[in-house]
Structure formats: structure tokens, C-alpha cells
C-alpha positions as CSV (number, residue, x, y, z in Angstrom):
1,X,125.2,207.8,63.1
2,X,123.1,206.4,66.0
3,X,123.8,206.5,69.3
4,X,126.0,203.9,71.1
5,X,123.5,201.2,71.9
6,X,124.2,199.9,75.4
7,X,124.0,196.1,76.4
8,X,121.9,195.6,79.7
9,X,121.4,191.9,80.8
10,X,118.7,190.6,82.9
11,X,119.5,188.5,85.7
12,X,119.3,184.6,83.5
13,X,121.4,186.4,81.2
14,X,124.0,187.3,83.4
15,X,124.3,183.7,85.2
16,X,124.5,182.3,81.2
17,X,127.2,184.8,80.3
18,X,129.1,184.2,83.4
19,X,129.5,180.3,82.8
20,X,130.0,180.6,79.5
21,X,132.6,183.2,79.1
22,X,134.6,180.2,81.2
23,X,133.4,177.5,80.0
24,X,131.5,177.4,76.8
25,X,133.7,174.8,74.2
26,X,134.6,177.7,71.3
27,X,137.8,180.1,71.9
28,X,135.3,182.2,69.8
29,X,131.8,182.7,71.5
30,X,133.9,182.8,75.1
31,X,135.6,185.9,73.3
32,X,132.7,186.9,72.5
33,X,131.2,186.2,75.6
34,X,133.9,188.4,77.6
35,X,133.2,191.5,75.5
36,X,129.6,191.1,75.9
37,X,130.1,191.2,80.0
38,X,132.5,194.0,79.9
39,X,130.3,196.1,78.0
40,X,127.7,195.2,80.4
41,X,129.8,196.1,83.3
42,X,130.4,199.8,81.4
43,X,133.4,199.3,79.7
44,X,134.6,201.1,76.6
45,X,134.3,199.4,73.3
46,X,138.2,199.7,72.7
47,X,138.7,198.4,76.7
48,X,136.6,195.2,76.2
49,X,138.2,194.7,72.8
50,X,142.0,194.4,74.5
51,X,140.7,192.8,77.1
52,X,138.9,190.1,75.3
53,X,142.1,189.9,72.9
54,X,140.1,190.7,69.7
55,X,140.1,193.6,67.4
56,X,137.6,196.5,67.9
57,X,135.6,195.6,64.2
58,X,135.2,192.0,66.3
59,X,133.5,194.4,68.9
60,X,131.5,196.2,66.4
61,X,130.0,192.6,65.1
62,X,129.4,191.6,68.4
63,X,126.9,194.8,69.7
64,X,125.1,193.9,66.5
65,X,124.6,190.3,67.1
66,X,123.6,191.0,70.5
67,X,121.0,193.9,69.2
68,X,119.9,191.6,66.9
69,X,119.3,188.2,69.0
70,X,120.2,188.7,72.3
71,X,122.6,186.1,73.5
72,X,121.4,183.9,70.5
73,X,123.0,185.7,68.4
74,X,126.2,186.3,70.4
75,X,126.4,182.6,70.4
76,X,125.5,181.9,66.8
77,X,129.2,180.9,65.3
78,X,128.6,180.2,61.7
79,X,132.1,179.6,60.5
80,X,132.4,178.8,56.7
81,X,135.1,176.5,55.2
82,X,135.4,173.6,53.0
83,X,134.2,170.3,54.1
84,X,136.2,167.5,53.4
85,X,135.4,164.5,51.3
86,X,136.5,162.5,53.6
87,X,134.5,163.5,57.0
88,X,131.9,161.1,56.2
89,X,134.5,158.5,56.7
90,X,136.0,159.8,59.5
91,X,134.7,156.9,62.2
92,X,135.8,154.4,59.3
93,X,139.3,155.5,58.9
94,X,140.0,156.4,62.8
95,X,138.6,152.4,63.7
96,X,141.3,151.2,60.9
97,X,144.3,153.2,62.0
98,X,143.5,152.4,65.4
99,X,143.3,148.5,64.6
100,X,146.6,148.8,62.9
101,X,148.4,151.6,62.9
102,X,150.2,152.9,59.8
103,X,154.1,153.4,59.9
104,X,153.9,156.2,56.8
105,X,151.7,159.0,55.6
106,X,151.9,157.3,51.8
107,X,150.3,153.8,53.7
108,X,147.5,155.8,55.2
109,X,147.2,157.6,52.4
110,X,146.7,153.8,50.6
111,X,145.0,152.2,53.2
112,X,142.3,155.5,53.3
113,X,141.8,154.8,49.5
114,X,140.9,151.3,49.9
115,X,137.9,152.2,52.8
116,X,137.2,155.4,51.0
117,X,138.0,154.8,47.5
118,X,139.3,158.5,47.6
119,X,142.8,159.0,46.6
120,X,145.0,161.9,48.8
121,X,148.3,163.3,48.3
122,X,150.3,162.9,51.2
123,X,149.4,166.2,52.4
124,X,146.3,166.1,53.1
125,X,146.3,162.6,54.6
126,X,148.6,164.6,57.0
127,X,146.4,167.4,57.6
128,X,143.6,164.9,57.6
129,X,144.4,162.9,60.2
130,X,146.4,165.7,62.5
131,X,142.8,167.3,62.6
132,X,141.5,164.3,63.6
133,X,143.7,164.2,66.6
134,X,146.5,161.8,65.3
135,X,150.2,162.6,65.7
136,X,153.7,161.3,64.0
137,X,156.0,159.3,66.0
138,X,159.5,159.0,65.2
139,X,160.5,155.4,65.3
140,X,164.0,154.6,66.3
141,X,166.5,151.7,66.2
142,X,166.4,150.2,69.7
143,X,169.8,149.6,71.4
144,X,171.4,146.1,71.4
145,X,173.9,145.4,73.6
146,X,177.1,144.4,72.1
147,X,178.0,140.5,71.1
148,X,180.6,139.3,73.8
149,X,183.5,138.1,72.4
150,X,184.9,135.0,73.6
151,X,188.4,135.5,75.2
152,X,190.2,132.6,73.7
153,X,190.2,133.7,70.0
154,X,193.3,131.8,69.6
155,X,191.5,128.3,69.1
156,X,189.7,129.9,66.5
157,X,192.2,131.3,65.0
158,X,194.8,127.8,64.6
159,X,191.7,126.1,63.0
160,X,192.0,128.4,60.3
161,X,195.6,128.3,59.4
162,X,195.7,124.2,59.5
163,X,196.3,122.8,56.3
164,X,194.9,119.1,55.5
């Protein structure tokens, strides 16, 4: 087994992973960032891995992406998933529940079928749509106030029992 390999920064490289272990957009490369500036300050692998909050392996990827690309590859976050169907719709469908917001999942689902011509169980709609930032709310019945009730309800009352 090699030696430990150690990560020095120059000076730009410091003032970058200074910003961006604060600032950078991804949860991910600011982890990522931290453990690359505590290993450059001397720490431990296993110091810098509790505390950047990720597991030592994370550590172990890091070193390598560093030794391999510098900060390039530190930053490189190629995180594979499933795309949806629907992204390509995604400015479509957030203008039409926007417009007109729907009451249910099953008429977004519908009204995402007619723009999209893709049909969604209700589930994924859901997911869908939380992902794209929108969020249930419970409707409720609003209070009424109750009818007043007239205080001579015996008028009423003698025009009902009269016989003609």
C-alpha cells in the first residue's frame, strides 16, 4: 500500500475552497469541500470525516478525486438516477398549476395528461410535483356565523295551526 498522499493547496485554491465549503449550492461538494480543507490543515482522515459528517470510504473517494483532478475533481458531482418523463414538461405543467391550481392529486394527475399526454398514478404526480417545489394544502369549511332567529316565533307559529 502507498503512502498517505497529502493534500497541499496553493493560495487560489485555498480562497476557492474557503467560499465554497460555505457557499457552494450542493450539501455534497460543501462536504466535500470541508474534508478537503481539514486535510489540508493536517487533520486525520477519520477527524475530517466526523467533522464533515460523512463516512471515512466518503474520505477515501475524496483524496482520490482530489489526486486525480485537483479541485475539479472534488467538485465533479455525477449523481446517477432516473430521469423523469416528465422533466421536459416541467415549465408547461408548473405555468398550468400556477394559472389554476388543482384541488386533488387525481386532477393534476388529469390535467398533466392532457399537456403531457403521459398518464401518472397518483403517486408520482405527488412526488412529481413536491420535487418541483409544490406543497398540499388542507382546505377547510370556513365558519359561518349562525342564522339569528327572530324572537317572535309565535306569529309564525298561529299561521300554521289556522284552518281555512
Amino acid at each position: 500500500m502507498s503512502s498517505w498522499f497529502k493534500i497541499d493547496l496553493t493560495e487560489a485554491e485555498v480562497a476557492v475552497v474557503l467560499e465554497e465549503r460555505h457557499s457552494h449550492p450542493k450539501l455534497n461538494i460543501r462536504e466535500r469541500m470541508n474534508v478537503v480543507w481539514m486535510l489540508h490543515k493536517g487533520a486525520r482522515r477519520e477527524d475530517a470525516a466526523a467533522f464533515a459528517g460523512v463516512s471515512r470510504s466518503t474520505v477515501q473517494r475524496v483524496v482520490r478525486a482530489f489526486r486525480q483532478n485537483r479541485l475539479d475533481g472534488v467538485r465533479k458531482w455525477d449523481a446517477n438516477g432516473p430521469v423523469s418523463e416528465m422533466e421536459p414538461f416541467r415549465d408547461i405543467i408548473r405555468k398550468s398549476l400556477e394559472e389554476r391550481p388543482a384541488r386533488t392529486v387525481a386532477e393534476a394527475a388529469e390535467r398533466i395528461e392532457e399537456l403531457t399526454g403521459l398518464r401518472r398514478q397518483p403517486t408520482q404526480v405527488r412526488k412529481f410535483l413536491k420535487d418541483m417545489g409544490f406543497s398540499w394544502k388542507r382546505t377547510r369549511a370556513m365558519p359561518v356565523p349562525p342564522k339569528k332567529l327572530r324572537r317572535n316565533t309565535h306569529a309564525t307559529r298561529r299561521s300554521f295551526s289556522t284552518t281555512s
